[in-house]
GUTOR-516764 format. One record per residue (C-alpha): chain; residue number from 1; x, y, z. Coordinates in Angstrom, 2 decimals. Layout:
! GUTOR-516764
+-------+-----+---------+---------+---------+
: chain :   n :      c1 :      c2 :      c3 :
+-------+-----+---------+---------+---------+
:     A : NUM :       X :       Y :       Z :
...
+-------+-----+---------+---------+---------+
This chain:
! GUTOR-516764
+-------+-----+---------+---------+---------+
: chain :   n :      c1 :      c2 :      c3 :
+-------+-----+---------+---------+---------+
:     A :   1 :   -1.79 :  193.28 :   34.18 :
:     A :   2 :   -4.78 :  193.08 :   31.87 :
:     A :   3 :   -4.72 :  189.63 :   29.32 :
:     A :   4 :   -7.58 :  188.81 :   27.06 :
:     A :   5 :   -7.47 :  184.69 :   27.83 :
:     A :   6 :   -9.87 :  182.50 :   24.97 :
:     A :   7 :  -11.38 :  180.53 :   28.37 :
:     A :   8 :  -12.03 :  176.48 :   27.55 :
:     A :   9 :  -15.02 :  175.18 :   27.50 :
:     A :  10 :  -13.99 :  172.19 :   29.53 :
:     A :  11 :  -13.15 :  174.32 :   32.89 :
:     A :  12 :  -16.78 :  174.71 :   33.18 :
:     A :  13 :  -17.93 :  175.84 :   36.72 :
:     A :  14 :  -16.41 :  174.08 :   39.69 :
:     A :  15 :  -15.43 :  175.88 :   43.17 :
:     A :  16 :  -11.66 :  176.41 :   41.90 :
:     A :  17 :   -8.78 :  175.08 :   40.47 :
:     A :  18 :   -8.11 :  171.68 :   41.11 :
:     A :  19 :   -6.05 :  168.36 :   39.80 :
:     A :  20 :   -7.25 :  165.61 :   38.48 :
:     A :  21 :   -6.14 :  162.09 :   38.99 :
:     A :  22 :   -2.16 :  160.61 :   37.27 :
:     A :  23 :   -2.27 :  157.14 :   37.60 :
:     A :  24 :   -3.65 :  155.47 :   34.85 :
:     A :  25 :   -4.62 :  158.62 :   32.86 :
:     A :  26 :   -1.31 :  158.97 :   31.75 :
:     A :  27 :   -0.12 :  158.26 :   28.49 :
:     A :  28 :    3.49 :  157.64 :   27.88 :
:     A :  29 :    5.59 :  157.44 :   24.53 :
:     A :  30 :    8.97 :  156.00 :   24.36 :
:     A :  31 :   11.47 :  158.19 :   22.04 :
:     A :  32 :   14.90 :  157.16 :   20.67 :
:     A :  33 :   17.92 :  156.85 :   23.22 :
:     A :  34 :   15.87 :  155.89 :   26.36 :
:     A :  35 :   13.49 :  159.28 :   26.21 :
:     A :  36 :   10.42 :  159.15 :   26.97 :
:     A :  37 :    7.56 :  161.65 :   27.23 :
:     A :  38 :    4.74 :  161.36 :   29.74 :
:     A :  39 :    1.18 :  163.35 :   28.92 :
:     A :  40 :   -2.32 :  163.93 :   30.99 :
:     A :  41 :   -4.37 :  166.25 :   29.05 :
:     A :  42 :   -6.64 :  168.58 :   30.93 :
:     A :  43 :   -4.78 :  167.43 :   34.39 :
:     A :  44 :   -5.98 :  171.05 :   36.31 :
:     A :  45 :   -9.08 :  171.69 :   36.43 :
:     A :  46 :  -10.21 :  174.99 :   36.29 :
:     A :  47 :   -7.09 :  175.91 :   34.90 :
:     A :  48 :   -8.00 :  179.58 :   33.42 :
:     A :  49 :   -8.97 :  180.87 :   36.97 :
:     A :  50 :   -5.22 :  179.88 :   38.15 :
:     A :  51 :   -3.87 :  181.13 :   34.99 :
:     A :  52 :   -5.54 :  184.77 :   35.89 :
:     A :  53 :   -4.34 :  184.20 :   39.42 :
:     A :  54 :   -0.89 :  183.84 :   38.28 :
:     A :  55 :   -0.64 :  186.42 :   36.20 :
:     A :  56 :   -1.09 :  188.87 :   38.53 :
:     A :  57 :    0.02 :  187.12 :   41.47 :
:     A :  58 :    3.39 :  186.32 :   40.03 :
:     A :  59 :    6.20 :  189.02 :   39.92 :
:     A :  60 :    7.04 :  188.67 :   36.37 :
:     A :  61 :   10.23 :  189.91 :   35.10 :
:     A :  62 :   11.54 :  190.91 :   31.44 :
:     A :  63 :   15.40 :  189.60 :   30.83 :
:     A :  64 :   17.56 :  190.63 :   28.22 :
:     A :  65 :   20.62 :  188.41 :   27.13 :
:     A :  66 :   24.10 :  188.43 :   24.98 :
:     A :  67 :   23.49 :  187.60 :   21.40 :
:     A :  68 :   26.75 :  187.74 :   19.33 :
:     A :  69 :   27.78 :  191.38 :   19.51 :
:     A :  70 :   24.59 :  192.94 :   21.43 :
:     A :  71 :   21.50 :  192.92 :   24.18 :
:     A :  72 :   18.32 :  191.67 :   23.22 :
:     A :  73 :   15.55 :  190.95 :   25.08 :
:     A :  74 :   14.19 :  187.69 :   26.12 :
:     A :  75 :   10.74 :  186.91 :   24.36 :
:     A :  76 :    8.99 :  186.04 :   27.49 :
:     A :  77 :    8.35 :  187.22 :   30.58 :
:     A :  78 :    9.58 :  184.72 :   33.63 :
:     A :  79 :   10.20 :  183.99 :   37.24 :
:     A :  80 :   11.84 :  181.32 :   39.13 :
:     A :  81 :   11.10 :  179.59 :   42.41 :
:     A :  82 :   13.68 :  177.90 :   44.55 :
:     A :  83 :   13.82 :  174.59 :   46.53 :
:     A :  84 :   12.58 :  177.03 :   49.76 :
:     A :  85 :   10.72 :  179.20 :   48.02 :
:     A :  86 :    6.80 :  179.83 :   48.50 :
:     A :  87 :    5.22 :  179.03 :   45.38 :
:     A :  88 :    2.87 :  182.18 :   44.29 :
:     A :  89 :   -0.21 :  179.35 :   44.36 :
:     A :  90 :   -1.40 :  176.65 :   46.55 :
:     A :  91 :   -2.79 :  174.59 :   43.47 :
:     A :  92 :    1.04 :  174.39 :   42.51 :
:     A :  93 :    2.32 :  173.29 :   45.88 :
:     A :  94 :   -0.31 :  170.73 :   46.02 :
:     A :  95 :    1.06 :  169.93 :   41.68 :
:     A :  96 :    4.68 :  169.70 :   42.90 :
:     A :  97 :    3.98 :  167.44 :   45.37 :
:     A :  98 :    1.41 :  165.02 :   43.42 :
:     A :  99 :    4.21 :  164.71 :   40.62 :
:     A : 100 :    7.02 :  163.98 :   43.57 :
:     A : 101 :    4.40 :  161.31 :   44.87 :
:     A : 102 :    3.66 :  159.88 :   41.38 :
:     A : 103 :    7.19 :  159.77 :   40.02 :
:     A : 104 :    9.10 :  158.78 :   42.93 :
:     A : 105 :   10.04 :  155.22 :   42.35 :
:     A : 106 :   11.11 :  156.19 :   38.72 :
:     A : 107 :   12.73 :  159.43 :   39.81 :
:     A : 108 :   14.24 :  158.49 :   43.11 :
:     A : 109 :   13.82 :  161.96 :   44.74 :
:     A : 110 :   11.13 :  164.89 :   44.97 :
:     A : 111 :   10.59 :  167.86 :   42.24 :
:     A : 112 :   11.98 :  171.03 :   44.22 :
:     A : 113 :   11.57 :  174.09 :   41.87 :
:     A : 114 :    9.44 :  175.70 :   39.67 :
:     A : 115 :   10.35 :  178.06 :   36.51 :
:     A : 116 :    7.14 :  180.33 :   35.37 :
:     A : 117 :    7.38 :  181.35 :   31.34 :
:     A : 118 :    4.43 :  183.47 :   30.63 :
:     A : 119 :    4.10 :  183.51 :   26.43 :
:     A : 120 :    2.03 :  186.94 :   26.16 :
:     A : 121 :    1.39 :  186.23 :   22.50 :
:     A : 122 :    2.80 :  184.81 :   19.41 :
:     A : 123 :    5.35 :  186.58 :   19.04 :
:     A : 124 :    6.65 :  185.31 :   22.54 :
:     A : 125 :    8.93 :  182.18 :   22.37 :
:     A : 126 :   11.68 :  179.74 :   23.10 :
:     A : 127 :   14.19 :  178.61 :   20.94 :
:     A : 128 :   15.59 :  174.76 :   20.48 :
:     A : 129 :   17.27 :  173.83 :   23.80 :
:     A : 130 :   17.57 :  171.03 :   26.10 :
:     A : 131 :   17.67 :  171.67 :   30.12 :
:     A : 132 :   21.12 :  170.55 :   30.22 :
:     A : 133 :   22.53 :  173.46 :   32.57 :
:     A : 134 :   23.35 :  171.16 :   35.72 :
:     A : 135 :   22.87 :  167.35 :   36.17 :
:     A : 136 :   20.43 :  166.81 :   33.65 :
:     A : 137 :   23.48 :  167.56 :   31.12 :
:     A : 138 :   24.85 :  163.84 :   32.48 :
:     A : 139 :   22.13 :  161.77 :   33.98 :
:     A : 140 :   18.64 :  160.96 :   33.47 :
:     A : 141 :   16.17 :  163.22 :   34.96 :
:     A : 142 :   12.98 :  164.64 :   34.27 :
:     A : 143 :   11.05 :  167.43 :   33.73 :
:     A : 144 :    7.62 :  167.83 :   34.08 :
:     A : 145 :    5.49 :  171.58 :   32.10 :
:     A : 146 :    1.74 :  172.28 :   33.42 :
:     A : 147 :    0.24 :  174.34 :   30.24 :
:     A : 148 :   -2.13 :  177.27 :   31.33 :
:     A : 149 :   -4.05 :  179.07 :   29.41 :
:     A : 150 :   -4.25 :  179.05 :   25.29 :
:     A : 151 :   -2.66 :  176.44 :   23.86 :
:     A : 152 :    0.57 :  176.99 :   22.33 :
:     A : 153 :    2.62 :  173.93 :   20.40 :
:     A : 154 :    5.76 :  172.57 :   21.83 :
:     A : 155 :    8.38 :  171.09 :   19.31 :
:     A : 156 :   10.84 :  168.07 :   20.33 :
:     A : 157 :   13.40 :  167.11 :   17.88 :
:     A : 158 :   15.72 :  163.95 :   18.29 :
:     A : 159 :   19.59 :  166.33 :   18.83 :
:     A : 160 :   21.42 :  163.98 :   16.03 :
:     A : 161 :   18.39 :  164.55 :   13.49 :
:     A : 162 :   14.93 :  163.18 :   12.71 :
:     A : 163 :   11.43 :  163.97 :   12.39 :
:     A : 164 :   10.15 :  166.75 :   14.70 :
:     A : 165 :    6.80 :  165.78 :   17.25 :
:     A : 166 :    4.54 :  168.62 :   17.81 :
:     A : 167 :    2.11 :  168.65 :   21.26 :
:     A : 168 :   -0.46 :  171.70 :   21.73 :
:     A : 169 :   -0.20 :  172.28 :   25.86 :
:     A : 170 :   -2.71 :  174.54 :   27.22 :
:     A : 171 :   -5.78 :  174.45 :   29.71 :
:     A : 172 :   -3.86 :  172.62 :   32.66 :
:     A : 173 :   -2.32 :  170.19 :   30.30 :
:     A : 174 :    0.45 :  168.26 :   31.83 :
:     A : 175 :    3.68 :  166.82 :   29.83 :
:     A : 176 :    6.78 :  165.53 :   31.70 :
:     A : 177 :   10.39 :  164.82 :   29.61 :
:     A : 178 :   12.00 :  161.92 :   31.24 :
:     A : 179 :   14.86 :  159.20 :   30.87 :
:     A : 180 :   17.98 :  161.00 :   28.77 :
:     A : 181 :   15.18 :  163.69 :   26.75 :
:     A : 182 :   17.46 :  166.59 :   27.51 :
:     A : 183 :   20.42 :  165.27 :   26.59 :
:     A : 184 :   19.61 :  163.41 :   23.48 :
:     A : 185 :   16.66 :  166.03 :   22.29 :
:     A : 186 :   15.65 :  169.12 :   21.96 :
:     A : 187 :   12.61 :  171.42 :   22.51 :
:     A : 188 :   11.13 :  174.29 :   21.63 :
:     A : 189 :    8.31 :  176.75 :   21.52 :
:     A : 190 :    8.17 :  178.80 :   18.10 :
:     A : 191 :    6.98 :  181.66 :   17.00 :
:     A : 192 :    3.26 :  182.01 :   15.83 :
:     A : 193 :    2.21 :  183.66 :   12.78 :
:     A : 194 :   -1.50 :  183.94 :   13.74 :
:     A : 195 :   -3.04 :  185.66 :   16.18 :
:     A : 196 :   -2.52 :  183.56 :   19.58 :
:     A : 197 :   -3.52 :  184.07 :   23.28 :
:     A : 198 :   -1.37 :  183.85 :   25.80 :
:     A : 199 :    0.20 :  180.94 :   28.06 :
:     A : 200 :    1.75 :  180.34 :   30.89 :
:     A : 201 :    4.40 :  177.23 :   31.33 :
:     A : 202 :    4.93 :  176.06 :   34.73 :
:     A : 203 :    8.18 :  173.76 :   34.98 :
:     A : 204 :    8.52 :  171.49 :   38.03 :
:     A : 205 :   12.44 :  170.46 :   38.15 :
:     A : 206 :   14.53 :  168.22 :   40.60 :
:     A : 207 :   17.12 :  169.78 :   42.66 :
:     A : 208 :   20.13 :  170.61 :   40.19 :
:     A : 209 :   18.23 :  170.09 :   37.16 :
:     A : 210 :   18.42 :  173.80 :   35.35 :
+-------+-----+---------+---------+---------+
């Protein structure tokens, strides 16, 4: 699969993909109704090499779904990894298990799958949702998106109304939904007008959490 990827000029030259530290360098924001959001800009380093890894490493798949009285198809390509399933990169074993280290006291258990969204372009997107298919739809739980390649803005709305937050997420940028975030808000990634590169979202999720 040939992509044209914008590179950053913060990868620089190093001898791969790698992460960078949590601790300290992460920046959290408390929301309304005990949400929070968690960010480390720039957490993988190197992150345009493992974005062209993934994209042809991964076996991406086209959906189509039900949409009041016909198929359409899903404006994204994806693919989903298991509890046991091999991720298709070591740098995201190694990013699922630093984020089960990190987050364990808060989370009281380990992140187990991964869901891959690869945005080709603009007109790729997700509309408003929560990840409330499972137990996130009745306890707390979080979920944490690594952002590779052009960044791409992700919306969060409070679900009974309010002003919307906007985050741009790309070049191994790291942001993690926790507390009661996808119950009592929404996300989303919109549409683009202009002429945008494309990303891939990697989702680390606890077991049950859909």
């Amino acid at each position: 699969m040939e992509i044209a990827l914008q590179g950053s000029l913060l990868d620089g030259i190093q001898d791969g993909p790698a992460l960078e530290e949590l601790g300290t360098s992460v920046t959290r924001r408390e929301l309304s109704a005990g949400a929070w959001l968690d960010v480390r800009p720039g957490w993988v380093r190197g992150s345009d090499e493992l974005f062209s890894r993934l994209v042809e490493d991964v076996p991406w798949r086209a959906e189509r779904r039900q949409m009041y009285e016909r198929m359409v198809d899903v404006p994204r390509l994806v693919c989903w990894y298991g509890e046991h399933d091999a991720l298709p990169d070591p740098v995201l074993e190694q990013a699922r298990q630093t984020l089960s280290d990190h987050y364990r006291d808060e989370l009281g258990e380990e992140f187990c799958t991964a869901g891959l969204c690869f945005y080709r372009n603009g007109q790729d997107s997700v509309a408003w949702h929560g990840d409330t298919i499972g137990r996130s739809k009745h306890e707390d739980t979080m979920v944490a998106i690594v952002s590779l390649g052009e960044p791409r803005s992700l919306l969060l709305r409070p679900r009974t109304g309010g002003d919307t937050l906007r985050y741009r997420l790309g070049h191994g940028d790291l942001l993690v939904m926790g507390g009661s975030c996808q119950r009592t808000w929404e996300h989303a990634v919109p549409k683009s007008a202009r002429v945008v590169g494309p990303r891939i979202s990697v989702q680390f999720r606890p077991r049950g959490v859909a």
